[in-house]
mmCIF entry with sequence, helices, sheets and N, C-alpha, C, O atoms, coordinates in Angstrom:
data_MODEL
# 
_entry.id   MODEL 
# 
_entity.id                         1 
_entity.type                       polymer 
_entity.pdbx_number_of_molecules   1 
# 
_entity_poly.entity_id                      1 
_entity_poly.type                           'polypeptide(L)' 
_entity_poly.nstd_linkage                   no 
_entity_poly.nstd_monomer                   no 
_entity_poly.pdbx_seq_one_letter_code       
;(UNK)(UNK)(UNK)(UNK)(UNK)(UNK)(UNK)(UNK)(UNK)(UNK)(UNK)(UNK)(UNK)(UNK)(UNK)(UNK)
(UNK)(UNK)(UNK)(UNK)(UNK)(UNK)(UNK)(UNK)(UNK)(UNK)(UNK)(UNK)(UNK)(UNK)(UNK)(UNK)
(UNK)(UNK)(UNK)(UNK)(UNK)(UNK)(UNK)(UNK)(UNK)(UNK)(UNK)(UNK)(UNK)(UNK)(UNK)
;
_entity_poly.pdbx_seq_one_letter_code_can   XXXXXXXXXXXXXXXXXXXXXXXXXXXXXXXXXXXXXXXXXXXXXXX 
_entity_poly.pdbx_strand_id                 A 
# 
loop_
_entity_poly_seq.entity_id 
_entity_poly_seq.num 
_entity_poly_seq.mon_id 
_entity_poly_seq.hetero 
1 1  UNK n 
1 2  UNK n 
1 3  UNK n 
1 4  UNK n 
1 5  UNK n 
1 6  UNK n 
1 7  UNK n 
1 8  UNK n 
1 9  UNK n 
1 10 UNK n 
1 11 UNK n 
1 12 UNK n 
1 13 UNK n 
1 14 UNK n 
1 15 UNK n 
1 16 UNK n 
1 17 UNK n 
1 18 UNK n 
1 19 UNK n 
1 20 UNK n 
1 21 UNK n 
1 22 UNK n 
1 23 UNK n 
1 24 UNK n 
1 25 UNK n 
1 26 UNK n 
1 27 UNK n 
1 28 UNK n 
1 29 UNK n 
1 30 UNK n 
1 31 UNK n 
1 32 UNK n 
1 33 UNK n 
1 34 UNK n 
1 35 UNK n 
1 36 UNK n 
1 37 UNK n 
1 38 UNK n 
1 39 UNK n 
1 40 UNK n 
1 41 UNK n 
1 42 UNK n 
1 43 UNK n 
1 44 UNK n 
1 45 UNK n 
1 46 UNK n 
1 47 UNK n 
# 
_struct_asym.id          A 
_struct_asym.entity_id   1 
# 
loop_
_struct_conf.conf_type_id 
_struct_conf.id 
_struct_conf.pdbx_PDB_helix_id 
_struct_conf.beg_label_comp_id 
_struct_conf.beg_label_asym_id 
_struct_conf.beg_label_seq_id 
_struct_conf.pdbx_beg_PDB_ins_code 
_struct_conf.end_label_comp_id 
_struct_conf.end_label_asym_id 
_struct_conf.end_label_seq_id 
_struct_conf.pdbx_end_PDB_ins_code 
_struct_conf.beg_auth_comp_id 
_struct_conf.beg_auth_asym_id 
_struct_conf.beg_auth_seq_id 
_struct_conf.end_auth_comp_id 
_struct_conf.end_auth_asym_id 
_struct_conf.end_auth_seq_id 
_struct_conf.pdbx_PDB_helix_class 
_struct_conf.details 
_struct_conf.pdbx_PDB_helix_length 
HELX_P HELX_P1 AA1 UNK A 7  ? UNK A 19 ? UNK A 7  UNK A 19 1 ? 13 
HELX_P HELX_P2 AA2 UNK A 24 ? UNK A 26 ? UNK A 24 UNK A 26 5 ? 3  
HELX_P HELX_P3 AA3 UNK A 29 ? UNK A 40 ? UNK A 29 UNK A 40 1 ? 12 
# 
_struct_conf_type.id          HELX_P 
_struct_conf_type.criteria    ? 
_struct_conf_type.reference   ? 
# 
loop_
_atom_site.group_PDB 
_atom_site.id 
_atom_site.type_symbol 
_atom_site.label_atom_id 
_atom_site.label_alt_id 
_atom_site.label_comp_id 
_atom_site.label_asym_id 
_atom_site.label_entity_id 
_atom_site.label_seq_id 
_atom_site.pdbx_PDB_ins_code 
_atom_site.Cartn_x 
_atom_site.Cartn_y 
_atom_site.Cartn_z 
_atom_site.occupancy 
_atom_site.B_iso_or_equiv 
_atom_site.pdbx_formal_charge 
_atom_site.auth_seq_id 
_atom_site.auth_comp_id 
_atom_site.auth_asym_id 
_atom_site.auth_atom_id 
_atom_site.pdbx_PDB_model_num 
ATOM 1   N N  . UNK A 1 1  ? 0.843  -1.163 0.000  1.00 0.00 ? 1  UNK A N  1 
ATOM 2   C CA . UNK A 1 1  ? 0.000  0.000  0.000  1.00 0.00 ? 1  UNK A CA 1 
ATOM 3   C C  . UNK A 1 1  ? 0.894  1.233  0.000  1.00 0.00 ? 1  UNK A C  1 
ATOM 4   O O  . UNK A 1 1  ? 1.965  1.195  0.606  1.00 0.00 ? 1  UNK A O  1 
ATOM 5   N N  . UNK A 1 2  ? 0.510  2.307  -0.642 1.00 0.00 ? 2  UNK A N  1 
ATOM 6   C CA . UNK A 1 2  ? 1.297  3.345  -0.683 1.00 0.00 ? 2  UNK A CA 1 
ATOM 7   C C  . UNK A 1 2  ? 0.259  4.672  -0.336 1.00 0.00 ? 2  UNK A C  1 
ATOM 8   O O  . UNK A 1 2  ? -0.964 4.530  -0.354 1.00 0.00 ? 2  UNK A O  1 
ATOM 9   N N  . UNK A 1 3  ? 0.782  5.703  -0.084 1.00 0.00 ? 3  UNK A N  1 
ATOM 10  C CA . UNK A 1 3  ? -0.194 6.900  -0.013 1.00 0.00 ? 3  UNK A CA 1 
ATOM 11  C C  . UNK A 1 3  ? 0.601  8.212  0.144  1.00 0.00 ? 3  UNK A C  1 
ATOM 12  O O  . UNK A 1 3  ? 1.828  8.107  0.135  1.00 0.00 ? 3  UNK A O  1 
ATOM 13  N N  . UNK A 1 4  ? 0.095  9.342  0.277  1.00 0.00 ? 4  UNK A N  1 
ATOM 14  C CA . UNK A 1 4  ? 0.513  10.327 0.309  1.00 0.00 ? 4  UNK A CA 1 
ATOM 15  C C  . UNK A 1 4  ? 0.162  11.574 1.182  1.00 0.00 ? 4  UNK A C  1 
ATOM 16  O O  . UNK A 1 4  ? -1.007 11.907 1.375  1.00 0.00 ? 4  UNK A O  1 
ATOM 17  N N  . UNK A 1 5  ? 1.134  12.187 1.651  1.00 0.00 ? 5  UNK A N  1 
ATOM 18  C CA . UNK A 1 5  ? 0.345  13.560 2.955  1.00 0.00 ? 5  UNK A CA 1 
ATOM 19  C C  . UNK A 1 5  ? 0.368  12.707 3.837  1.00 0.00 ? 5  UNK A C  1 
ATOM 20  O O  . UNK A 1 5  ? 1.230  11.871 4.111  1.00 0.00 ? 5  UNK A O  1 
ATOM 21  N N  . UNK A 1 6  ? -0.918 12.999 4.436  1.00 0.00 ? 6  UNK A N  1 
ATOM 22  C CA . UNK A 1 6  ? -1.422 12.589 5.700  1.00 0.00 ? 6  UNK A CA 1 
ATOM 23  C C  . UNK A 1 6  ? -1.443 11.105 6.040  1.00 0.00 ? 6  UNK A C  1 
ATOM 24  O O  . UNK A 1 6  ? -1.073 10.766 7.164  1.00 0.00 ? 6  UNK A O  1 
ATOM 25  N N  . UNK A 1 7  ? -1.932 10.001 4.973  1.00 0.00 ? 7  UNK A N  1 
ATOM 26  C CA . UNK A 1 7  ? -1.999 8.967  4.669  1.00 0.00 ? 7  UNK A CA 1 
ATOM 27  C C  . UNK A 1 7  ? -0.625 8.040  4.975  1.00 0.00 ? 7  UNK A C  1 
ATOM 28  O O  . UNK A 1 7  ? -0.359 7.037  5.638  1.00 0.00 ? 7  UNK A O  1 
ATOM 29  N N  . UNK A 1 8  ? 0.033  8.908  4.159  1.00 0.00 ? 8  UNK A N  1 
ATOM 30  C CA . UNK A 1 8  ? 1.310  8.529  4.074  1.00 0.00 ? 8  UNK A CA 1 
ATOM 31  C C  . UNK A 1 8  ? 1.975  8.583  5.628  1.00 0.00 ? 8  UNK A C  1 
ATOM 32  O O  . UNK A 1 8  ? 3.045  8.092  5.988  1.00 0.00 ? 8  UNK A O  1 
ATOM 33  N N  . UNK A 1 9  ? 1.211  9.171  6.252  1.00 0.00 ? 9  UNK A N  1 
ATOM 34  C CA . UNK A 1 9  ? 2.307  9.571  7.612  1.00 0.00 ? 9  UNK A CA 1 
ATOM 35  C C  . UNK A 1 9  ? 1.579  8.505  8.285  1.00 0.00 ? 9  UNK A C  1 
ATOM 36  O O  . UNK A 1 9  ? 2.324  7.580  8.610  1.00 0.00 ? 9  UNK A O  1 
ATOM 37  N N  . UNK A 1 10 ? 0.203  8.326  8.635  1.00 0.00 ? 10 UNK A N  1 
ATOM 38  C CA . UNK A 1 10 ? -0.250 7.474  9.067  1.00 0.00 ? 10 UNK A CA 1 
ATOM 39  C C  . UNK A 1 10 ? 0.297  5.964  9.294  1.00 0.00 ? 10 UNK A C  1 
ATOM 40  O O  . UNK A 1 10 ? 0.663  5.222  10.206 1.00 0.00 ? 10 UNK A O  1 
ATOM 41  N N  . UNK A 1 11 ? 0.109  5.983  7.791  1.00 0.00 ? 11 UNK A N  1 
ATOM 42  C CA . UNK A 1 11 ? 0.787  4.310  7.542  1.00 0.00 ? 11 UNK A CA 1 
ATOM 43  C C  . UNK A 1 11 ? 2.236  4.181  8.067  1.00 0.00 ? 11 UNK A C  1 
ATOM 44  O O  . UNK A 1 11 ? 2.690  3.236  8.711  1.00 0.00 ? 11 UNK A O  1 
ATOM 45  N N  . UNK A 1 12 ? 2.809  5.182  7.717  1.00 0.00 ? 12 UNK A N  1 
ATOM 46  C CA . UNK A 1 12 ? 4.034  5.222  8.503  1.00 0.00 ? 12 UNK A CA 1 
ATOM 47  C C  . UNK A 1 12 ? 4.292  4.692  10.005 1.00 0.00 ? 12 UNK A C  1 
ATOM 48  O O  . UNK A 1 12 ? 5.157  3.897  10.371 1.00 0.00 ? 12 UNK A O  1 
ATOM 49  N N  . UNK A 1 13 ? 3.548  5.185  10.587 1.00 0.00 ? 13 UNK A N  1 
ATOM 50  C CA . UNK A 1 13 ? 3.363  5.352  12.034 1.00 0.00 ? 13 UNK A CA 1 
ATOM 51  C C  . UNK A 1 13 ? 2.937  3.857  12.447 1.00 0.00 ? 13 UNK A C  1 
ATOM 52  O O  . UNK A 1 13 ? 3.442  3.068  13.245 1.00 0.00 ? 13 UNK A O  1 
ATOM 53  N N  . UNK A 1 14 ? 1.763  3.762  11.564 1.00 0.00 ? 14 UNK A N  1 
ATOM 54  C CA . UNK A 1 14 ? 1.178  2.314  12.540 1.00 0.00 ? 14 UNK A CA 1 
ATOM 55  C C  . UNK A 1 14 ? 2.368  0.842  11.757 1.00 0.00 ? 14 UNK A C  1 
ATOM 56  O O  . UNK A 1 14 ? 2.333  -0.331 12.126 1.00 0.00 ? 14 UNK A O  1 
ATOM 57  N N  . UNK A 1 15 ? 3.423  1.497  10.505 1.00 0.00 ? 15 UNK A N  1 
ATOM 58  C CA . UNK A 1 15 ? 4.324  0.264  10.655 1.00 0.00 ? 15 UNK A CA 1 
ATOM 59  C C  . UNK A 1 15 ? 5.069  0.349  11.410 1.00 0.00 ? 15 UNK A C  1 
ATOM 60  O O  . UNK A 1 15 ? 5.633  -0.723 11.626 1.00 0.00 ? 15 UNK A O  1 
ATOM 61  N N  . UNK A 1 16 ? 5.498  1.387  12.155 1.00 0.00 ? 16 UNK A N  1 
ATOM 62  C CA . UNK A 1 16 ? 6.652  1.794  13.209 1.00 0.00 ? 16 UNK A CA 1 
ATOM 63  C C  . UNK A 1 16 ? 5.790  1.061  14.317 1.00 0.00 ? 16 UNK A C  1 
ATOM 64  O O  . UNK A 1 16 ? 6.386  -0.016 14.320 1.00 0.00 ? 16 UNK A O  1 
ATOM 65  N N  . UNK A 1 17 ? 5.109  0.967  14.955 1.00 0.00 ? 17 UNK A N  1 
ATOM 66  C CA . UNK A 1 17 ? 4.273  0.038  16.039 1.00 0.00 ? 17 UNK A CA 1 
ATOM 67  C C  . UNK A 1 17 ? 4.300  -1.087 15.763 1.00 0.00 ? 17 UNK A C  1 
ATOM 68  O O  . UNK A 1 17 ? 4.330  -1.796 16.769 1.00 0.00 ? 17 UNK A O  1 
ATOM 69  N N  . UNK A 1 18 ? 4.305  -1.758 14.605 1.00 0.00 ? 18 UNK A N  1 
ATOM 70  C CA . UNK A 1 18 ? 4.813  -2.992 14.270 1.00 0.00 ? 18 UNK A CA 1 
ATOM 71  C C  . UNK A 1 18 ? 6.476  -3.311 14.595 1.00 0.00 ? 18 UNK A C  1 
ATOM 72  O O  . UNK A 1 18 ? 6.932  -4.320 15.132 1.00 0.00 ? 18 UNK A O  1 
ATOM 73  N N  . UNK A 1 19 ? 7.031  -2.419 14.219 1.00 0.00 ? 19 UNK A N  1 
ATOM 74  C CA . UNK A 1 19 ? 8.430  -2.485 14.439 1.00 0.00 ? 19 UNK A CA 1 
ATOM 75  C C  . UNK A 1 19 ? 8.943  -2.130 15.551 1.00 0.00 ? 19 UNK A C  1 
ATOM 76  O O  . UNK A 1 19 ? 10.150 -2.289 15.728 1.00 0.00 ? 19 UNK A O  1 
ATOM 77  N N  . UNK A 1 20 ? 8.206  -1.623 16.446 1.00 0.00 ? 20 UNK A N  1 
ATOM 78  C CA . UNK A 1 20 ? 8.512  -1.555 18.110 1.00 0.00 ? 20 UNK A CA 1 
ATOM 79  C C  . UNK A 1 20 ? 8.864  0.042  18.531 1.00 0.00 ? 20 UNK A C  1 
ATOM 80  O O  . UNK A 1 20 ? 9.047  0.473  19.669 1.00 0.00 ? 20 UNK A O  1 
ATOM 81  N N  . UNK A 1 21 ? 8.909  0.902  17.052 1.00 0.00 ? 21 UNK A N  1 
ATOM 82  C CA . UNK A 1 21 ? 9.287  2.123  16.929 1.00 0.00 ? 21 UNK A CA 1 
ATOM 83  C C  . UNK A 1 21 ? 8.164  3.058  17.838 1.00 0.00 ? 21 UNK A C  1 
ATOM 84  O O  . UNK A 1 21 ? 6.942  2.923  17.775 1.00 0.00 ? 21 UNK A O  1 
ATOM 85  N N  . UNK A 1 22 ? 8.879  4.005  18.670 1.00 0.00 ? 22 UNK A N  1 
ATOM 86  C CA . UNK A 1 22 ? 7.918  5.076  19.109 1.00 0.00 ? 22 UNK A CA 1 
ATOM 87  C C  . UNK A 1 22 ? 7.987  6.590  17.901 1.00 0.00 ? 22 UNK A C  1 
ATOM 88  O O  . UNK A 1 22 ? 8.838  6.958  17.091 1.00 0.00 ? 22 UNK A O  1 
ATOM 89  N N  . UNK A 1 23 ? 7.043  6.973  18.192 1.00 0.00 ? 23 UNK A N  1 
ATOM 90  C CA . UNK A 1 23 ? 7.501  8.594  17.610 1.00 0.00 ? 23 UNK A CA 1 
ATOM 91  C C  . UNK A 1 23 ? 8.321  9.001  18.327 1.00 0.00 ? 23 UNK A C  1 
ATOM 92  O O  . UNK A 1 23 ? 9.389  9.253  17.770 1.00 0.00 ? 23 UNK A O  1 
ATOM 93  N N  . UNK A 1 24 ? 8.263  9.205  19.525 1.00 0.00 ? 24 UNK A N  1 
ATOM 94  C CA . UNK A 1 24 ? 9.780  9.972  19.868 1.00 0.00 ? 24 UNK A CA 1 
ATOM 95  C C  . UNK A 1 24 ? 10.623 9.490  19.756 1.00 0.00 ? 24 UNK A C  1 
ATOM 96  O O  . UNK A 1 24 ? 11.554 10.268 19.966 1.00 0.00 ? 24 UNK A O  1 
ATOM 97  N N  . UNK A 1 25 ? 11.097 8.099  19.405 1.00 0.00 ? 25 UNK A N  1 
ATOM 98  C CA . UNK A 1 25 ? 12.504 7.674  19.050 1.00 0.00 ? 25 UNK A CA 1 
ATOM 99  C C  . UNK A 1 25 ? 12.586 8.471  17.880 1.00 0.00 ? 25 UNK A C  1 
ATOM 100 O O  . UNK A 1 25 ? 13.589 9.174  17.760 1.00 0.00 ? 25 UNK A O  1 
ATOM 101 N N  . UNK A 1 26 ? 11.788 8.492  17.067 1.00 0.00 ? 26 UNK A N  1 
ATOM 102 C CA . UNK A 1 26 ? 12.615 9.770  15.791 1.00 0.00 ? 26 UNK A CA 1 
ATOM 103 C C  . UNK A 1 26 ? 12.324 11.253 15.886 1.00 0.00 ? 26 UNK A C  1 
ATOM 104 O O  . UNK A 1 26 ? 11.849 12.047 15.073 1.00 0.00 ? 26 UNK A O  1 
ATOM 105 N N  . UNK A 1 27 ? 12.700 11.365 16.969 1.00 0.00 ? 27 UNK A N  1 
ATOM 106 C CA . UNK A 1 27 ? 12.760 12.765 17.079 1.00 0.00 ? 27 UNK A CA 1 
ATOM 107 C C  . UNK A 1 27 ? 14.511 12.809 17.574 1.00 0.00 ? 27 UNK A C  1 
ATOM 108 O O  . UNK A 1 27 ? 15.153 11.852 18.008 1.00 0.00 ? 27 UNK A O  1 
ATOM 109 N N  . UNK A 1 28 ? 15.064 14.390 17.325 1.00 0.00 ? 28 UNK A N  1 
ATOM 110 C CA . UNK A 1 28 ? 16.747 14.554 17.367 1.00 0.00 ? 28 UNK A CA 1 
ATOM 111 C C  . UNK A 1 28 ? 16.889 14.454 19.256 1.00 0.00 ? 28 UNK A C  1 
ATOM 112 O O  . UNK A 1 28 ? 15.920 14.540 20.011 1.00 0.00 ? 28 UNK A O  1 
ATOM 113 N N  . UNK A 1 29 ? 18.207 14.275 19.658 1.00 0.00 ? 29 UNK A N  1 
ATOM 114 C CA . UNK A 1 29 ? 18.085 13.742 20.574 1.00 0.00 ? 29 UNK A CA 1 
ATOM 115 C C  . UNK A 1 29 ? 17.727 14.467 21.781 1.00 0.00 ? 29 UNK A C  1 
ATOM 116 O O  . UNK A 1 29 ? 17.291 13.910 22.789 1.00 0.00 ? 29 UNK A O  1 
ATOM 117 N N  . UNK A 1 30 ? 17.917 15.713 21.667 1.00 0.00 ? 30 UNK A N  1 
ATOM 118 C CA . UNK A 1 30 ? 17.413 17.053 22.373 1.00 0.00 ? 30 UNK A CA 1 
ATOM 119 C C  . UNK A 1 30 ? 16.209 17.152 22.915 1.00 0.00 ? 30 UNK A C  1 
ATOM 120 O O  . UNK A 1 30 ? 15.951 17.504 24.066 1.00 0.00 ? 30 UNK A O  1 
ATOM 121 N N  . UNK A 1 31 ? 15.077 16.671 21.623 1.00 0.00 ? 31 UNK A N  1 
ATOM 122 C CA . UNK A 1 31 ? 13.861 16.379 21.920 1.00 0.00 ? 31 UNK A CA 1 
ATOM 123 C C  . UNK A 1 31 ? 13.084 15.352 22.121 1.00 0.00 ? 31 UNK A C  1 
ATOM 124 O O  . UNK A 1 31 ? 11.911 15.422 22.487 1.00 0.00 ? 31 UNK A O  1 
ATOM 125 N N  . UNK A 1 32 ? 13.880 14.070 21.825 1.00 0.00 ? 32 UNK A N  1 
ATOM 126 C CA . UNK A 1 32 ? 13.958 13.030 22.787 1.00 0.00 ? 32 UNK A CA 1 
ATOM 127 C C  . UNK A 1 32 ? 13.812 13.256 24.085 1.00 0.00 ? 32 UNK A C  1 
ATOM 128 O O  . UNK A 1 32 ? 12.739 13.273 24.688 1.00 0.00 ? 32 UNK A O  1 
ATOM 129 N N  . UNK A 1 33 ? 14.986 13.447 24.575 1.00 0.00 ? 33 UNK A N  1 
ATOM 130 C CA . UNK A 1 33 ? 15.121 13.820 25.999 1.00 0.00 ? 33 UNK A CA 1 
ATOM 131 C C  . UNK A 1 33 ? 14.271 14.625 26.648 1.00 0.00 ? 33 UNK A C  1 
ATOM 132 O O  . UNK A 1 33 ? 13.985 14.403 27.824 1.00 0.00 ? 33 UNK A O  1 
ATOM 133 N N  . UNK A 1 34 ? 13.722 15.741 25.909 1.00 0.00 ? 34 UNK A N  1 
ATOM 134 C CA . UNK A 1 34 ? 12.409 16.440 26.840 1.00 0.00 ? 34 UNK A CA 1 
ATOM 135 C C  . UNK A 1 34 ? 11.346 15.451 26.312 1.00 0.00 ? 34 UNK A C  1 
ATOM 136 O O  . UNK A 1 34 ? 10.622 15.200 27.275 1.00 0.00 ? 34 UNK A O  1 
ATOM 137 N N  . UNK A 1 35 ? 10.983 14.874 25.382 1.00 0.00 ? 35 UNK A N  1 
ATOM 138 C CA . UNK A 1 35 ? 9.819  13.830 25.758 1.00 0.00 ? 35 UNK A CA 1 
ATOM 139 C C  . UNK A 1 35 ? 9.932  13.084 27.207 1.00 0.00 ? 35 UNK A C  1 
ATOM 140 O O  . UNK A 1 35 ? 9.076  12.914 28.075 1.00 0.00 ? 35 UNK A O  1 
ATOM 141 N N  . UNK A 1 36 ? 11.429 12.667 27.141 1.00 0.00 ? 36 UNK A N  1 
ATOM 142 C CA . UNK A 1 36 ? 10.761 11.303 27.912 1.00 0.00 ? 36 UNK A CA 1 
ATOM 143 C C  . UNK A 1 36 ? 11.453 12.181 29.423 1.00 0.00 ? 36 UNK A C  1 
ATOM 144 O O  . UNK A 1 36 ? 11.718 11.283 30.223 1.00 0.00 ? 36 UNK A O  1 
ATOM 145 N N  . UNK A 1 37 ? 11.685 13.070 29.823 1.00 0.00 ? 37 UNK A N  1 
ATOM 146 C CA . UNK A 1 37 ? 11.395 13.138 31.058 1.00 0.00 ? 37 UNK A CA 1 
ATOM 147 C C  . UNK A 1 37 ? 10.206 13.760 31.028 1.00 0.00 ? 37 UNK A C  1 
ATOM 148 O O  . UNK A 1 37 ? 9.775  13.562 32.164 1.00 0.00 ? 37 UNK A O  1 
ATOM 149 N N  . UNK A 1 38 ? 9.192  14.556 30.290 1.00 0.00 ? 38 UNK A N  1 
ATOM 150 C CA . UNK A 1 38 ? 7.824  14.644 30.620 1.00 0.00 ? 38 UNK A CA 1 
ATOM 151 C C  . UNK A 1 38 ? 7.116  13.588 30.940 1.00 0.00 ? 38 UNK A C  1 
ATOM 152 O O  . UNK A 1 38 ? 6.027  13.666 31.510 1.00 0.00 ? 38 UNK A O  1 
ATOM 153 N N  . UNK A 1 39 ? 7.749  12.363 30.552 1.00 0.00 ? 39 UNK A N  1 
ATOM 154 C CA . UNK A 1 39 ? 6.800  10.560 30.497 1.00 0.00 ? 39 UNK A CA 1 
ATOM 155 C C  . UNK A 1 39 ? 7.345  10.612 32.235 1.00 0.00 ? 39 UNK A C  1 
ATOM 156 O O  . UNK A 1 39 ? 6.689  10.774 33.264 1.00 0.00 ? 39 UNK A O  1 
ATOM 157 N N  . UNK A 1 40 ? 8.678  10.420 32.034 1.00 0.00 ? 40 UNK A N  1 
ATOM 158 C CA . UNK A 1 40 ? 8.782  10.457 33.449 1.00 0.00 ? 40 UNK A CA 1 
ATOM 159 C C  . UNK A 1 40 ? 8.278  10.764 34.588 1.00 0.00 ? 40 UNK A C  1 
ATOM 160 O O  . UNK A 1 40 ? 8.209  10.153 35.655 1.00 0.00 ? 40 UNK A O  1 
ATOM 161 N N  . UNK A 1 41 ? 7.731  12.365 34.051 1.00 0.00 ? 41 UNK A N  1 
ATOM 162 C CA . UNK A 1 41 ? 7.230  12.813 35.007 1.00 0.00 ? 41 UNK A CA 1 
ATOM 163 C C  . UNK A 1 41 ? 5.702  12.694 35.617 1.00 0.00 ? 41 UNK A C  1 
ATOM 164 O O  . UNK A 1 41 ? 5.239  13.381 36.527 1.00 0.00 ? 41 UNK A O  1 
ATOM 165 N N  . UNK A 1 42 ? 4.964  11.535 34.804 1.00 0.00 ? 42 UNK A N  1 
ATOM 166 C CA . UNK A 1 42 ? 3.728  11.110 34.887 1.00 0.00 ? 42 UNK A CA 1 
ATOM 167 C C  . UNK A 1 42 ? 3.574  10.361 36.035 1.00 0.00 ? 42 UNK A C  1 
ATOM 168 O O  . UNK A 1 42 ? 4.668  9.919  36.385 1.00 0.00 ? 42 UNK A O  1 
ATOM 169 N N  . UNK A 1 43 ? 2.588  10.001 36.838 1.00 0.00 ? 43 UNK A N  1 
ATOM 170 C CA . UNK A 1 43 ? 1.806  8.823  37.661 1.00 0.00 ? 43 UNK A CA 1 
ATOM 171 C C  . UNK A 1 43 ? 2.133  7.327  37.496 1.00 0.00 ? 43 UNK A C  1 
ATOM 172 O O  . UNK A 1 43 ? 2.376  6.396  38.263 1.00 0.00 ? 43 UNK A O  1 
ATOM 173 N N  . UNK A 1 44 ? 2.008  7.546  35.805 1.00 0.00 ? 44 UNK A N  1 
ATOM 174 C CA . UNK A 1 44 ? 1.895  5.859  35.431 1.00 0.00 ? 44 UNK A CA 1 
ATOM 175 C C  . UNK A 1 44 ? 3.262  5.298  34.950 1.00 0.00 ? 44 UNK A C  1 
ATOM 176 O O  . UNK A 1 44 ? 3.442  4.170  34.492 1.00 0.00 ? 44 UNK A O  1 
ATOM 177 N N  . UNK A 1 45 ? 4.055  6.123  35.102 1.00 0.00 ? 45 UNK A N  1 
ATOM 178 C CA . UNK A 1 45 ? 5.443  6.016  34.831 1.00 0.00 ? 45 UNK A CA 1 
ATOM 179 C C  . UNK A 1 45 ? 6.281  4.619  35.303 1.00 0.00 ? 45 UNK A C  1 
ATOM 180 O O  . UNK A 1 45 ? 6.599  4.665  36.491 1.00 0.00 ? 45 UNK A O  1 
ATOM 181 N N  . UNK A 1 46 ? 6.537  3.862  34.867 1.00 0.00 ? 46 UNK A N  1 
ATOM 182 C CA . UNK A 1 46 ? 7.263  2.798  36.138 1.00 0.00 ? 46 UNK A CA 1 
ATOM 183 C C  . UNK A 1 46 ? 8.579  2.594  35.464 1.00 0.00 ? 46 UNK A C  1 
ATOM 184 O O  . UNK A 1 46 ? 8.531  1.604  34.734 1.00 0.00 ? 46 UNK A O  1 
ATOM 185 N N  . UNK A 1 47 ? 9.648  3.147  35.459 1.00 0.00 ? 47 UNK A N  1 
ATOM 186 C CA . UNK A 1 47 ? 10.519 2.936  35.068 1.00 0.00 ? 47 UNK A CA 1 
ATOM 187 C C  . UNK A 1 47 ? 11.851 2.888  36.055 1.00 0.00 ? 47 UNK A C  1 
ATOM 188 O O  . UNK A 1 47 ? 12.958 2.624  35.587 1.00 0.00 ? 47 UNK A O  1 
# 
């Protein structure tokens, strides 16, 4: 399947969940790092 725009990002995304990929793993590493101490900083956090 192929698509384009929005579509295209979609499909993207839900093969990266197949592949174990998060969105913030592709983000640069700067903003990595403020993702995941905001995760951190959650309730449900168990890390």
């Amino acid at each position: 399947m192929t698509g384009t725009g929005l579509l295209a990002r979609c499909l993207q995304h839900e093969a990266d969940h197949l592949d174990g990929i998060l969105c913030i793993d592709r983000q640069d590493d700067a903003e990595h790092e403020r993702l995941m101490a905001t995760l951190r900083d959650t309730a449900w956090f168990e890390g």
